[in-house]
C-alpha positions in Angstrom: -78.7 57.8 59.1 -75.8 56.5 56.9 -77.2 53.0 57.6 -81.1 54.1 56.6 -79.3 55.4 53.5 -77.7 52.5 52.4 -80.9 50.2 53.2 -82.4 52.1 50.7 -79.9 52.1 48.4 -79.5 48.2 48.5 -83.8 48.2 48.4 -83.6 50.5 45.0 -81.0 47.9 44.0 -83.0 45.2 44.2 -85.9 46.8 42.3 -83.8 47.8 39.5 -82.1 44.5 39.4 -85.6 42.7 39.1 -86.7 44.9 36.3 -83.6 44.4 34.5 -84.3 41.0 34.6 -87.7 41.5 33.6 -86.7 43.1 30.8 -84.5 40.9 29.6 -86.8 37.7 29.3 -88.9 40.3 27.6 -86.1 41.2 25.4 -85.2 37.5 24.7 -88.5 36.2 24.0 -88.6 39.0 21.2 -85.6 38.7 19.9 -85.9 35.0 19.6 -89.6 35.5 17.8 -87.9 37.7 15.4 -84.9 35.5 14.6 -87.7 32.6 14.0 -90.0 35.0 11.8 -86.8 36.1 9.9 -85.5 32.9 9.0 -89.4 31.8 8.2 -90.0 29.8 11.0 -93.3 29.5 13.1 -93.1 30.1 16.7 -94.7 27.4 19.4 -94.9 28.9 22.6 -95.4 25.9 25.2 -95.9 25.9 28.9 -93.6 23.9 31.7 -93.8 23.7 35.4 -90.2 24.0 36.6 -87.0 22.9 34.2 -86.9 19.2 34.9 -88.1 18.4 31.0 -85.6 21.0 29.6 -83.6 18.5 27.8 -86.8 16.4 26.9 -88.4 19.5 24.9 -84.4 20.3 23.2 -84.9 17.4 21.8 -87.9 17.7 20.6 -86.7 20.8 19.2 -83.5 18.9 17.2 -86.1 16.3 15.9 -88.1 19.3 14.6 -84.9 20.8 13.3 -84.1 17.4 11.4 -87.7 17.0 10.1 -87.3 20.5 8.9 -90.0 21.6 10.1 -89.4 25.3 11.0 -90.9 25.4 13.6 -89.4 26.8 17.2 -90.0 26.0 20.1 -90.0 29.0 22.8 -90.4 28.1 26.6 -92.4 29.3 29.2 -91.4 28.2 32.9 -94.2 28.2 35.4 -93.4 27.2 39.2 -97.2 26.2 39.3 -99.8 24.4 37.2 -102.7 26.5 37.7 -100.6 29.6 36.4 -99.5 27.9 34.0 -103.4 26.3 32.5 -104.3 30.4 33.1 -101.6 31.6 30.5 -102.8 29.0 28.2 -106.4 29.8 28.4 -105.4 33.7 28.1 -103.7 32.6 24.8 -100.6 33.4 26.1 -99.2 30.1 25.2 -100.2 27.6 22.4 -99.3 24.3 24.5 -98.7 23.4 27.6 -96.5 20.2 29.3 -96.8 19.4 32.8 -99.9 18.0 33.8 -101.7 14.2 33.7 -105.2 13.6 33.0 -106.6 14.0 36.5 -105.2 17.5 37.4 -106.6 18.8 33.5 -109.6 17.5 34.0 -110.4 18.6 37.4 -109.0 22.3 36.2 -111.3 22.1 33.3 -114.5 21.1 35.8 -113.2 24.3 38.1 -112.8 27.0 35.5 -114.3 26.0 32.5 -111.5 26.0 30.2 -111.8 25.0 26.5 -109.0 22.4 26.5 -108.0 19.3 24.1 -105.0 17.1 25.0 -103.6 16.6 21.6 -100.7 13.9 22.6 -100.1 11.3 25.4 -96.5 11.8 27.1 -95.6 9.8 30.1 -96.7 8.6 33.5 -94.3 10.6 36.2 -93.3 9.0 39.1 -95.1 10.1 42.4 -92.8 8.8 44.8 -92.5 9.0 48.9 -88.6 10.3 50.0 -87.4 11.0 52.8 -84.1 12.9 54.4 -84.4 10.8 57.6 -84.9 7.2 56.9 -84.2 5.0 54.1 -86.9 2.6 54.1 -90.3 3.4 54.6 -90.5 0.5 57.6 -88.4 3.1 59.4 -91.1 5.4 59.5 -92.9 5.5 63.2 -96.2 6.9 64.7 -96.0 10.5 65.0 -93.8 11.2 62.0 -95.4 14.1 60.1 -95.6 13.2 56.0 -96.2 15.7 53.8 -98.6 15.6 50.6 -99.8 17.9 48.1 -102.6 19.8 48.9 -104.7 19.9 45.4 -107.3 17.2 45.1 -106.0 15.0 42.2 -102.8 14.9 43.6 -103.8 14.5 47.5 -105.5 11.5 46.1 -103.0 9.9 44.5 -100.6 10.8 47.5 -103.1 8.8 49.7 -102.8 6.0 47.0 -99.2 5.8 47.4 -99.6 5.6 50.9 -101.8 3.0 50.8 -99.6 0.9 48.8 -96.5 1.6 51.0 -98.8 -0.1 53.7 -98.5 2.9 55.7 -102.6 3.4 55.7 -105.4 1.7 54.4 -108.1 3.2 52.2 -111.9 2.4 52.3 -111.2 1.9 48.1 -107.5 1.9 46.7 -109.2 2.2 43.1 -111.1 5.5 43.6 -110.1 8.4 41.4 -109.6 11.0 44.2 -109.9 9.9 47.4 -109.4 12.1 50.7 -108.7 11.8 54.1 -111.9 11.5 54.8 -111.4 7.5 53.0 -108.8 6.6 55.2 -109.9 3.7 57.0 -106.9 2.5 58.7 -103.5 4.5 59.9 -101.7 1.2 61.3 -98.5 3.4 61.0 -99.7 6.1 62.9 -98.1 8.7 60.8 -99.6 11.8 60.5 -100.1 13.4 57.0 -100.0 17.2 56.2 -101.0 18.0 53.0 -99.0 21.3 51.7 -98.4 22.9 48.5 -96.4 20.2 46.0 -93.6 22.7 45.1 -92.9 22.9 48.7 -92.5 19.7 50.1 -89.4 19.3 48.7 -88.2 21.8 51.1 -90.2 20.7 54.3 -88.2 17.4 54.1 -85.1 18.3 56.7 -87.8 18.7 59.4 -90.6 16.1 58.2 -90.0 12.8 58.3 -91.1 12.1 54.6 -93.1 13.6 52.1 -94.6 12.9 48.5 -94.2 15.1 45.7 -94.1 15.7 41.5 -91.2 14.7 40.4 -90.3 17.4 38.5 -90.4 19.4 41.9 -87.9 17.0 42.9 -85.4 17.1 40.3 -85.6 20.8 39.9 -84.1 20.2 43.3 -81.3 18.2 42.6 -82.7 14.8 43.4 -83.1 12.2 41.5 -86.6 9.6 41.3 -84.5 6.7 42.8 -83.5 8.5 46.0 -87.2 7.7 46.7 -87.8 5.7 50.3 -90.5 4.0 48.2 -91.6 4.1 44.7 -95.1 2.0 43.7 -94.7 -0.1 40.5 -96.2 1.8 37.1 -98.0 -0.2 35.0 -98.5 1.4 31.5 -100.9 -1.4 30.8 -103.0 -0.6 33.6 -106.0 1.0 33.1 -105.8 2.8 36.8 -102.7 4.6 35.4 -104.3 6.5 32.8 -105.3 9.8 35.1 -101.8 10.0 35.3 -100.5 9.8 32.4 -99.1 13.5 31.7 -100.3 15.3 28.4 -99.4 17.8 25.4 -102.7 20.4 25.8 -104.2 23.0 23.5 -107.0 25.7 23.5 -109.7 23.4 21.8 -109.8 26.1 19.2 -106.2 25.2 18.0 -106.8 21.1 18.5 -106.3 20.4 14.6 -103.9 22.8 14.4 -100.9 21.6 11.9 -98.0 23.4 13.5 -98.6 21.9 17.3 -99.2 18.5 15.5 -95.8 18.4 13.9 -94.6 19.2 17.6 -96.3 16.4 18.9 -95.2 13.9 16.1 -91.5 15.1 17.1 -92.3 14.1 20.9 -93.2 10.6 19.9 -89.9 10.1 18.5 -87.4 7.6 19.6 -85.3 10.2 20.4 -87.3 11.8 22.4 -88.5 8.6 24.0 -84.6 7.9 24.9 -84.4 11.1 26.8 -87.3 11.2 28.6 -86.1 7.3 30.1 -83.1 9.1 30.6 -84.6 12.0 32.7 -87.0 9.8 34.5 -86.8 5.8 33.6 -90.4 5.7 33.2 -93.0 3.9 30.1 -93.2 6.7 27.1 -96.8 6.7 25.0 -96.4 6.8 21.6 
C-alpha cells in the first residue's frame, strides 16, 4: 500500500511539475510582451525547429537593437516543422525559420496555407553520419541507413545517397524522388526511412543515417562529424529547394516590422554567425 501511495505521489508530482512549467513559458512570454510594449517596442513572434539557430536569431536581435529598431524578437521552439507551419497559419506566430523551399512548398500543396517567403537564409547541410564507421566505404550490404520519412526530405536523402555512391537513381536531378527511382543498390544497404528528429537517436544501432542538421546539433554534434557530406553549390540552380527561408502569412508579406527583421538577418553579422554555427553559403 505504502508503495501504491508513493507512486501516486511521485505521478501527482510530475503533473504538477509540468504545469508549473507550463505556466511559466506562459508567464514569460507575457512578461516579456509587456516589457517590449512598455518600453514601445513591437513584438515578432518567430517560429524555430529545435535551438540549433539560437545564437543566429540573438544576433539578429543585437543588429535590430543597433539599428534601433524596437523591435523584439520572441521565440517559439517547435521539435517539428509541421507544428510549427500550423502555429503560423493559426496566427500564432508572425514568422517562421526552419524550413527550405521544398518542404514549404509541398506543405503549402498539402494544406493550403497562405504563405510568402519574405527572405532567403541558407542552404543547411544534409549530411550522412554514422556512430560505427568513419568512411562511408566502410559501409557493407545489410547495414540498415536511416532517412527521413517526409517526401521532400526522403528525396533529397536518396540524393545524398546517390552521390555517396551508395545507390544509383533512375534521375539524380528530380525534385523528389522515392524509393521507387532507385535503380541500382550496389552497396546493398538497406534504407529505413523514420521520422528526422529521430534518427539522430537510432544511430548506436544503425549503421548510418541522414538527418537536418539542426536535429544534429541540438544533439551535440557537429556538421563535420558527418561520414560524408556532398559539396553545396550556392550557384547551383539544383540547390535552390533547399535553400531554408524567413516565411509569413501572405497577409503580412509587406509587412514593415518583419521586413526590418529580415534586413537585420542579411547582415554581416548575422552572416558571420550563421558560418560559424554551420560553415555553409549565406543569401543575402
Amino acid at each position: 500500500m505504502a508503495t501504491t501511495n508513493r507512486a501516486k505521489a511521485k505521478r501527482t508530482l510530475i503533473i504538477v511539475l509540468a504545469a508549473i512549467a507550463v505556466v511559466i513559458v506562459v508567464i514569460a512570454g507575457f512578461v516579456i510582451r509587456q516589457n517590449a510594449q512598455s518600453a514601445g517596442e513591437t513584438v515578432v513572434k518567430v517560429g524555430l525547429v529545435g535551438n540549433s539557430d539560437d545564437n543566429v536569431w540573438k544576433a539578429v536581435q543585437a543588429q535590430l537593437d543597433k539599428d534601433n529598431a524596437n523591435i523584439k524578437l520572441e521565440y517559439k521552439t517547435f521539435q517539428d516543422g509541421i507544428y510549427t507551419n500550423q502555429a503560423l497559419s493559426n496566427n500564432e506566430l508572425d514568422i517562421t525559420a526552419f524550413q527550405h523551399y521544398a518542404f514549404l512548398n509541398q506543405e503549402i500543396k498539402d494544406k493550403g496555407y497562405k504563405f510568402t517567403v519574405i527572405g532567403d537564409s541558407y542552404i543547411s547541410p544534409f549530411n550522412l553520419y554514422s556512430d560505427k564507421y568513419k568512411n562511408v566505404s566502410e559501409l557493407k550490404s545489410g547495414d540498415k541507413v536511416a532517412i527521413p520519412n517526409n517526401a521532400t526530405n526522403l528525396g533529397r536523402a536518396l540524393k545524398v545517397l546517390d552521390s555517396a555512391g551508395l545507390i544509383t537513381l533512375k534521375d539524380s536531378s528530380a525534385a523528389n524522388p522515392t524509393v521507387d527511382d532507385i535503380a541500382g543498390n550496389p552497396s546493398g544497404i538497406d534504407i529505413v526511412p523514420n521520422d528526422a528528429a529521430s534518427i539522430i537517436n537510432l544511430l548506436p544501432d544503425y549503421a548510418g543515417g541522414i538527418t537536418n542538421t539542426n536535429f544534429i546539433i541540438d544533439a551535440g554534434k557537429s556538421p563535420d562529424d558527418a561520414i560524408y557530406a556532398p559539396k553545396i553549390d550556392a550557384d547551383s540552380t539544383s540547390f535552390k529547394p533547399y535553400v531554408n527561408v524567413i516565411v509569413a502569412n501572405t497577409s503580412q508579406k509587406d509587412n514593415e516590422t518583419y521586413k526590418k527583421v529580415v534586413a537585420a538577418y542579411h547582415t554581416d553579422a548575422v552572416a558571420t554567425q550563421i558560418k560559424k554555427n554551420h560553415n555553409i553559403p549565406f543569401f543575402d
